[in-house]
C-alpha positions, 0 to 999 in steps of 0.5 A, spaced: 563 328 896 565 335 892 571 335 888 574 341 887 579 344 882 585 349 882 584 354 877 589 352 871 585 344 873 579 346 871 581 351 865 585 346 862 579 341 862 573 346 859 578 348 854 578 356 856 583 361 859 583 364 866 580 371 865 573 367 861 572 362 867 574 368 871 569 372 868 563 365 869 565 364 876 564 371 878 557 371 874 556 365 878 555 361 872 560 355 875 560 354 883 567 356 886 570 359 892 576 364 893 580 361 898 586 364 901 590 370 902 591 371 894 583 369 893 585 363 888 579 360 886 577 353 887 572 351 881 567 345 883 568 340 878 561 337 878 558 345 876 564 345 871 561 338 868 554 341 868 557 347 865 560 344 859 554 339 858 548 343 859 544 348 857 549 354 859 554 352 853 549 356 849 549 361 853 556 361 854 558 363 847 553 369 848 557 371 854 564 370 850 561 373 844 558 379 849 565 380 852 568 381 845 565 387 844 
């Protein structure tokens, strides 16, 4: 069965802030889903897990640096 984290939850395990694993579930990088009135995400913690481990940490840093500027 599917886990799924709050957003302060799943920041605090990958080790970034809001607006970076915003920017990642808007992408669709890391499976998530807004729910309620407010749109507060919903993070599913094995595609954090696959996320953090996988080939996309190598693309993660590309995307951070790209954010930078």
């Amino acid at each position: 069965m599917t886990r799924y984290l709050k957003m302060s939850e799943a920041c605090s395990l990958a080790s970034m802030s809001r607006n970076t694993l915003r920017k990642y579930l808007e992408r669709g990088d890391i499976a998530g889903n807004k729910v309620g009135t407010r749109g507060d995400w919903r993070i599913d913690e094995e595609s954090l897990e696959r996320f953090l481990q996988g080939a996309n940490r190598i693309k993660a840093r590309d995307i951070i640096r790209s954010l930078r500027g």
